[in-house]
C-alpha positions as CSV (number, residue, x, y, z in Angstrom):
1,X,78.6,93.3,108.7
2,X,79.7,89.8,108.8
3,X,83.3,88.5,109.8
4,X,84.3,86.0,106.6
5,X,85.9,82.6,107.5
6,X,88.9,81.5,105.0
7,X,90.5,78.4,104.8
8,X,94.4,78.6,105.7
9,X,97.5,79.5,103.4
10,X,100.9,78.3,103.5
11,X,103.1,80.9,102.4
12,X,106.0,78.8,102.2
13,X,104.3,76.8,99.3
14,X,104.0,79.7,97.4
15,X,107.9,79.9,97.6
16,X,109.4,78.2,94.5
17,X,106.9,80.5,92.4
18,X,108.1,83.6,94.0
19,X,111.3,85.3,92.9
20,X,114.3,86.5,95.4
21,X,113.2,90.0,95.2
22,X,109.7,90.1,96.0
23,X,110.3,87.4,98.8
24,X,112.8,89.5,100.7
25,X,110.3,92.3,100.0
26,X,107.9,90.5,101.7
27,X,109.6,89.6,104.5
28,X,110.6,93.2,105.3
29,X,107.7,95.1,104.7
30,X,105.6,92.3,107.4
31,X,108.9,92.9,109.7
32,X,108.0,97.1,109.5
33,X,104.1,96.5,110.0
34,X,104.4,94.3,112.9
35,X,101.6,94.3,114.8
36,X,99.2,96.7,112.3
37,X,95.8,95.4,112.3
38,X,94.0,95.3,109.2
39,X,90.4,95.2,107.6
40,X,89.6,94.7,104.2
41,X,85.8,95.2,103.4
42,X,83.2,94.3,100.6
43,X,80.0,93.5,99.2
44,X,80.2,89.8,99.0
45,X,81.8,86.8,100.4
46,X,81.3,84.5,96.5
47,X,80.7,85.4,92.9
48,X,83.0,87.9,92.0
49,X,86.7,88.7,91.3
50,X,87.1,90.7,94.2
51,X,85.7,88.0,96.8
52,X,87.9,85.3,94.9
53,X,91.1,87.6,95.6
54,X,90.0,87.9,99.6
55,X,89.7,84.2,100.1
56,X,93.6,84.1,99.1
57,X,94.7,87.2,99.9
58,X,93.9,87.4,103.7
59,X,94.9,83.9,105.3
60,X,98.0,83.8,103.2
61,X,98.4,87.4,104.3
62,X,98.2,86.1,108.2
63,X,100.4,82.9,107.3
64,X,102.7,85.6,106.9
65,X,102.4,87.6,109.8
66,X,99.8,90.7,108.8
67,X,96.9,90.2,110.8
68,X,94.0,90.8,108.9
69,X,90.6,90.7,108.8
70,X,87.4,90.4,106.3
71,X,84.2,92.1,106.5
72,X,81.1,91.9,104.0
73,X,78.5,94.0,104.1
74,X,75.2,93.2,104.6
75,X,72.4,93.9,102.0
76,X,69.5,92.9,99.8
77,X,68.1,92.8,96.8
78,X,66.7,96.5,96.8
79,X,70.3,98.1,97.9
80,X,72.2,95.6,95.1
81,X,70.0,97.0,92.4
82,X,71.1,100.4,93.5
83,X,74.8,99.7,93.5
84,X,74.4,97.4,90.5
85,X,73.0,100.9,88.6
86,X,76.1,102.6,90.4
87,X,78.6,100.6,89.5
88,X,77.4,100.3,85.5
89,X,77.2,104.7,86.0
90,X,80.8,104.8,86.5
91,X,81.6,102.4,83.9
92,X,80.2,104.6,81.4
93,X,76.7,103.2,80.9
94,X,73.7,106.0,81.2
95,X,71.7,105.7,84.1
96,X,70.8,107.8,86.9
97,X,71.0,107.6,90.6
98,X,67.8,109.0,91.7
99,X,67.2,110.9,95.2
100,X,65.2,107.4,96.3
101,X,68.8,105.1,94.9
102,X,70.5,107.6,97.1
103,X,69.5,107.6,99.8
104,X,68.7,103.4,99.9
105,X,72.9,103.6,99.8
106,X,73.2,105.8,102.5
107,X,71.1,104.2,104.6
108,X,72.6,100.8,104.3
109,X,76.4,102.1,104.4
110,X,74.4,103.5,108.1
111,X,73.2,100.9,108.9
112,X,76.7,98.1,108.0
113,X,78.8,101.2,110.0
114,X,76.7,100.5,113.4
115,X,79.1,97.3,113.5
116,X,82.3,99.4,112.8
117,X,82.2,101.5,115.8
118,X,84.3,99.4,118.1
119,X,87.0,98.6,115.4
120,X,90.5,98.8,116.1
121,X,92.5,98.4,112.8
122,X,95.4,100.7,111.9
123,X,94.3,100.3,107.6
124,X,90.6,99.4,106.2
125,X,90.7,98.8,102.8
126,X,87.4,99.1,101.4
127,X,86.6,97.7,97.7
128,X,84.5,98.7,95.6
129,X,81.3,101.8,95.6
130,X,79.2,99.5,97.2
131,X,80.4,100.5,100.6
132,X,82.6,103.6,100.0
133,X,80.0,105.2,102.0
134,X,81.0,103.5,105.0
135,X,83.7,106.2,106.1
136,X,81.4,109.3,106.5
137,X,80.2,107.3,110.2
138,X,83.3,106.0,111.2
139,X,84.3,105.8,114.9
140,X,87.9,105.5,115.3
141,X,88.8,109.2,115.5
142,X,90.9,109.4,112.8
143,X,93.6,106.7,113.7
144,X,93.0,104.5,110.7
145,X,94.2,104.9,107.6
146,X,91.6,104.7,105.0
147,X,92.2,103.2,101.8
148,X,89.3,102.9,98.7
149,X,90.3,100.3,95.9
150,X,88.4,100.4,92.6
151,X,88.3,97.2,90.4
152,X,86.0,99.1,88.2
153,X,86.8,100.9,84.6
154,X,86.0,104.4,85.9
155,X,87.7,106.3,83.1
156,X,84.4,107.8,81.6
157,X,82.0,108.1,84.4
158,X,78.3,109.0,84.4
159,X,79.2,112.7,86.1
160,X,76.2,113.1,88.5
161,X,77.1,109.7,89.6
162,X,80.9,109.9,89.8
163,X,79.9,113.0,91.7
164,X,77.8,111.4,94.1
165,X,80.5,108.8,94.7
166,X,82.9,111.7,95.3
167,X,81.5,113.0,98.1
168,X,82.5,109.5,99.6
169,X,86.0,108.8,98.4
170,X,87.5,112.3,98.7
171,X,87.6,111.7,102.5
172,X,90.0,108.3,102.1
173,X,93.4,108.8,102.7
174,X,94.2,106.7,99.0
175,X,93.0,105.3,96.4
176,X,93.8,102.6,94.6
177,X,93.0,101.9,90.9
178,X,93.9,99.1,88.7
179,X,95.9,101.3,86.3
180,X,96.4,105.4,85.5
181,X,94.0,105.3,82.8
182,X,91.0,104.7,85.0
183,X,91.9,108.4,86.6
184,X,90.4,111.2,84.9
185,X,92.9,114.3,84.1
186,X,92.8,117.0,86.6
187,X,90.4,115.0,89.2
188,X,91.9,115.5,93.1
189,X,92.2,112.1,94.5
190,X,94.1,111.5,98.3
191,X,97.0,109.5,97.1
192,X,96.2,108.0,94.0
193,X,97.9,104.5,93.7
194,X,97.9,101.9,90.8
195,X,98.8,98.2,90.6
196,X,96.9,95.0,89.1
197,X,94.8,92.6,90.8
198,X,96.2,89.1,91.2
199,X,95.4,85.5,90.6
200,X,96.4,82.5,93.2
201,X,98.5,79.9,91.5
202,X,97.9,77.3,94.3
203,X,93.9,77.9,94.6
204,X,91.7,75.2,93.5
205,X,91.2,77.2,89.8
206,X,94.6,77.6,89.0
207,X,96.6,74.7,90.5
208,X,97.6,71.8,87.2
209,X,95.0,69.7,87.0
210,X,95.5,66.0,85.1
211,X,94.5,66.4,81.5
212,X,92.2,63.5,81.9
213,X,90.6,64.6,84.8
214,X,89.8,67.5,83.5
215,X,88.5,66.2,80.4
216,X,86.3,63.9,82.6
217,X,84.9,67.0,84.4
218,X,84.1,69.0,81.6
219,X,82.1,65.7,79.8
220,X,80.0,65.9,82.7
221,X,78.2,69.1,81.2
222,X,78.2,68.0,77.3
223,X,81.4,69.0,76.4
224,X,82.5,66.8,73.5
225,X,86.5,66.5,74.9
226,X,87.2,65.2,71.0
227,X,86.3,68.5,69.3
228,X,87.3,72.3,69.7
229,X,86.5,74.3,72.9
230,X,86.2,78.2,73.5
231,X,85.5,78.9,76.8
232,X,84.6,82.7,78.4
233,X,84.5,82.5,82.6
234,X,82.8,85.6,83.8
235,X,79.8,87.0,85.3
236,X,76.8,87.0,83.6
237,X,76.6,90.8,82.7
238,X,76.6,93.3,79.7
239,X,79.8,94.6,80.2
240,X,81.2,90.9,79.8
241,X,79.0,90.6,76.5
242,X,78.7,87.1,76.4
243,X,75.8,87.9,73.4
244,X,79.4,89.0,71.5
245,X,81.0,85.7,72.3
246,X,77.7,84.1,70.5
247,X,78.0,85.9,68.0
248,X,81.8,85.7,67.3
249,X,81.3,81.5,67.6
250,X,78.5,81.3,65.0
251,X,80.9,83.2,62.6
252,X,83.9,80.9,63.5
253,X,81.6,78.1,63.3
254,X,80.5,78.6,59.5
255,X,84.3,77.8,58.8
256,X,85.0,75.8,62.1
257,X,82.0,73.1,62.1
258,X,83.3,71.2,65.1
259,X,84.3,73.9,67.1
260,X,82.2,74.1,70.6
261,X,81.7,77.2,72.9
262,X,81.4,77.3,76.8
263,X,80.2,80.0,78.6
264,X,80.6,79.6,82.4
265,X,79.7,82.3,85.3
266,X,78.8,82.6,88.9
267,X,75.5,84.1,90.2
268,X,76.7,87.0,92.6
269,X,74.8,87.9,95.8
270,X,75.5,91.7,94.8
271,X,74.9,91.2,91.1
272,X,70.9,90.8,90.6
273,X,70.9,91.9,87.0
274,X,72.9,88.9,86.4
275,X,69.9,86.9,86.4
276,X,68.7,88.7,83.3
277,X,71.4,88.6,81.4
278,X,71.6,84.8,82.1
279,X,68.2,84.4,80.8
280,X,69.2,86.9,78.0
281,X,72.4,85.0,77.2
282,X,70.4,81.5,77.2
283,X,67.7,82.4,74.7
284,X,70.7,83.7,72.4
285,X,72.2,80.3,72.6
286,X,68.6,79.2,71.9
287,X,68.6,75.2,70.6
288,X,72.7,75.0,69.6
289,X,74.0,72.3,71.2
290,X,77.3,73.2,71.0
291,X,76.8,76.2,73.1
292,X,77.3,75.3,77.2
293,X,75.7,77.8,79.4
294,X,76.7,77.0,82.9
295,X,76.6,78.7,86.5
296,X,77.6,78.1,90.1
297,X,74.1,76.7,89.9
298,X,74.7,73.7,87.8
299,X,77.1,73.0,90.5
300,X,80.4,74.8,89.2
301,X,83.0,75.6,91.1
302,X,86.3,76.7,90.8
303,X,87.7,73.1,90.0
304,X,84.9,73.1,87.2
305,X,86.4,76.4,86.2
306,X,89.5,75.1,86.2
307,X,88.4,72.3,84.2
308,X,87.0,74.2,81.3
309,X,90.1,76.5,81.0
310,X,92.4,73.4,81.2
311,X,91.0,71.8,78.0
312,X,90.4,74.5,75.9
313,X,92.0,75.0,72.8
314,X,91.1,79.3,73.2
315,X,89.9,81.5,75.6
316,X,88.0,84.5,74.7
317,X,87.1,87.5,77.4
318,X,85.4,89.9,74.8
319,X,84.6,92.7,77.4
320,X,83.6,96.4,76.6
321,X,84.8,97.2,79.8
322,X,87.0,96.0,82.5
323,X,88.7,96.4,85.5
324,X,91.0,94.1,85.0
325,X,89.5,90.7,84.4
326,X,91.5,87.7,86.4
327,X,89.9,85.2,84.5
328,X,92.7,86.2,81.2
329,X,95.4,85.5,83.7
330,X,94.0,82.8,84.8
331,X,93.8,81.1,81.3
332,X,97.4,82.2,80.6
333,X,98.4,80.8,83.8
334,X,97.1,77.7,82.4
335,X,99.1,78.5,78.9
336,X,96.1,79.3,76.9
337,X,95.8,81.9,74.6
338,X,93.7,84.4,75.2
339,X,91.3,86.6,72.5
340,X,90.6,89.4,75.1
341,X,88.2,92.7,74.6
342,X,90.9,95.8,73.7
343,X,90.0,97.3,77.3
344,X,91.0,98.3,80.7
345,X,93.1,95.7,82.5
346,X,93.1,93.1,79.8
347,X,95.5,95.3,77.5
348,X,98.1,95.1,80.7
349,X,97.5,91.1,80.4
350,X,97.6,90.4,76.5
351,X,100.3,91.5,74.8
352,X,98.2,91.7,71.2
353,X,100.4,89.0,69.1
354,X,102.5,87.6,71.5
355,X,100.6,85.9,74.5
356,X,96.8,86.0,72.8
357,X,95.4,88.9,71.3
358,X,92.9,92.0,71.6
359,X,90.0,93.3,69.9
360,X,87.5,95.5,69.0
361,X,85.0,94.0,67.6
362,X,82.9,90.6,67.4
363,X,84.3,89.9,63.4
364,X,87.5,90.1,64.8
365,X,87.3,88.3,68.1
366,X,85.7,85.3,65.1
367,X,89.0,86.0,63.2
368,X,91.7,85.7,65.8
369,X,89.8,82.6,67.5
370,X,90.2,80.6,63.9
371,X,93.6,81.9,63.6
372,X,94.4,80.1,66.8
373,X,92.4,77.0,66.0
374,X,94.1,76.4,62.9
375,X,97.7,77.2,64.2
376,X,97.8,74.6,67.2
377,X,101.8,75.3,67.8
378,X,101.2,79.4,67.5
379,X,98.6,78.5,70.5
380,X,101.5,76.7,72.4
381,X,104.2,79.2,72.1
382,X,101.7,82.3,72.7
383,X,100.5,80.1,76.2
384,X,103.7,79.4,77.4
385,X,104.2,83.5,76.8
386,X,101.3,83.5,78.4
387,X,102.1,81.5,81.3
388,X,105.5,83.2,82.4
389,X,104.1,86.7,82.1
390,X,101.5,86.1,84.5
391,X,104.4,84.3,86.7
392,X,106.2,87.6,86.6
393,X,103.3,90.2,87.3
394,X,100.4,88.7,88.4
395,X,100.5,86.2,91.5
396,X,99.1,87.0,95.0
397,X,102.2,87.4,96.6
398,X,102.9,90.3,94.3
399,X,99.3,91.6,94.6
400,X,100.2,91.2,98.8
401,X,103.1,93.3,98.5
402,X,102.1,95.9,96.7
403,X,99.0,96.6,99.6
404,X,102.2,96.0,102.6
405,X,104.1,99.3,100.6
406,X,101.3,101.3,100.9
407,X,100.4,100.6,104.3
408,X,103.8,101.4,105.4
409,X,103.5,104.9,103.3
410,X,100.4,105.8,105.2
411,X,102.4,104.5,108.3
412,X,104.4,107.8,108.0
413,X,107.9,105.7,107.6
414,X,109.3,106.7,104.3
415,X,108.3,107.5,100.9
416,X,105.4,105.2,99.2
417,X,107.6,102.3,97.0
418,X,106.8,102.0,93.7
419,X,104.0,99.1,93.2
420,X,105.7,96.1,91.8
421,X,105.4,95.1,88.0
């Protein structure tokens, strides 16, 4: 296990974003957990939505006065191929989890606990399958509170590997899923908890960015700053079908000529199939070029990202499945509509018609994109919709207090508070 290093928060310039409520929240839920230690623990330090909510999360979260901490596991390639076939199993794909894919987990949720055995948190927070396995071999006899958080669609499972999973997360002491949905009827879970993810207004991805310099960042990789943009942000995977979002441009194109499509992702450490679908995704785009395929490896990072979302005129995140999907916040934040998949966490950030809207299928993700490029002040008023929902429900401090109520529920001082919304 490996210790992550963050750059430092200031809370207090988070402060004219927050409103009265929530800040007095805050400051009385850190007053109750004074001096609580706490760990929060996943797969991978870059890449992924969970990783980019740590690297705000915990230093704001000490700025404050929690002390916490940040583990990753360690793994390769041959125990992220296991988990990668795990985590598409409980989003609904088939698959199966062989005895050999079993037991690779188990042996490297072993082998990351023999650096847990000294520990001496009051609340580890561990995110994600990849190691929920981690509390059959922990050490602290029983004084920690245990706490699973799914970012994952888990609503129809693969059984046999929901099952195997099971075994794991029965023994937490909650749960945590994005929304009730994810939950199957009549399935026992220890405390079963819901609230969003959250986006970080101040980070380098979200904070307002000049509109020339991001047009002079986004030139950099082809981008025509003169002519229409439609941007998707995400990994490079199937359940982010970025072969839809082709699809849904070439139709929007036959009406749309001038109309240009970005599709930028990160290559994950946990995430080897992404590599395929990247290749996959690049001989779809084949010789357009009005179709931008860019990574972490063409040297993008979140001000790139923020770049790309800045200047475009739609954002699409045409998902068959999702946890929740930060990057349709994050457009809104940046008051951009956004055409979102009619899934998971994406129907709790689009209101369909009001701040960008959700769909079914690729003919209609091509239909609601021209609808926006034709209507430039419908696009304004549904951003700026957009932008104050997102203000309301789904910054980090929100996403901070919702994990301080729990902790104090565990704490055995009062009832659990409702999560904020």
């Amino acid at each position: 296990m490996e210790l992550v290093k963050t750059e430092p928060k200031r809370y207090g310039d988070y402060l004219e974003l927050v409103d009265m409520e929530t800040a007095l929240q805050l400051e009385y839920f850190v007053k109750r957990l004074s001096g609580k230690r706490i760990a929060m623990v996943n797969a991978t330090s870059y890449g992924g939505g969970v990783s980019e909510i740590l690297h705000s999360l915990v230093p704001l979260s000490r700025d404050m006065g929690v002390k916490m901490d940040w583990w990753v596991m360690e793994g390769d390639n041959e125990f992220f191929t296991v988990t990668k076939t795990l985590h598409n199993c409980l989003q609904g794909q088939e698959g199966v989890m062989t005895p050999e894919a079993r037991e690779i987990y188990r042996r490297y949720n072993e082998h990351n606990a023999s650096d847990i055995k000294n520990w001496n948190y009051d609340f580890v927070v561990i995110h994600d399958p990849q190691p929920a396995a981690l509390i059959r071999y922990r050490n602290d006899g029983g004084r920690a509170k245990w706490i699973w958080r799914c970012h994952i669609d888990t609503s129809t499972p693969d059984p046999d590997s929901w099952d195997f999973l099971y075994q794991y997360i029965k023994d937490y002491d909650a749960c945590v899923f994005t929304v009730e949905e994810f939950v199957r009827e009549n399935q026992f879970l220890p405390n079963p908890t819901f609230f969003t993810p959250a986006i970080d207004p101040l980070s380098l991805k979200n904070i307002p960015l000049e509109r020339e310099e991001a047009e002079d960042i986004v030139s950099r990789f082809g981008v025509d700053i003169n002519r229409p943009l439609v941007t998707q942000i995400s990994r490079f995977d199937p359940w982010k079908d970025p072969l839809g979002v082709i699809d849904a441009y070439r139709i929007v194109k036959k009406d749309y000529p001038s109309v240009q499509l970005a599709l930028v992702g990160s290559m994950a450490t946990d995430d080897p199939e992404g590599w395929d679908y990247l290749y996959r995704t690049l001989r779809k785009a084949g010789e357009d070029y009005d179709i931008k395929v860019v990574t972490n490896m063409n040297r993008v990072t979140s001000l790139e990202v923020n770049a790309f979302q800045t200047v475009s005129n739609v954002i699409v995140q045409k998902s068959l499945r999702e946890g929740f999907g930060l990057t349709v916040s994050e457009g809104l934040w940046k008051g951009i509509p956004v055409v979102g998949g009619n899934v998971g966490g994406i129907r709790y950030q689009i209101d369909d018609g009001i701040n960008g809207y959700l769909v079914d299928t690729v003919e209609e993700c091509a239909e609601r994109v021209l609808t926006l490029l034709r209507n430039p002040a419908l696009a304004e008023e549904m951003g700026e919709a957009g932008r104050e929902k997102v203000r309301r429900n789904f910054l980090i401090t929100t996403n901070i207090l919702n994990y301080l109520k729990l902790f104090d529920s565990l704490n055995g001082r009062g009832d659990a508070a409702a999560p904020v919304q």
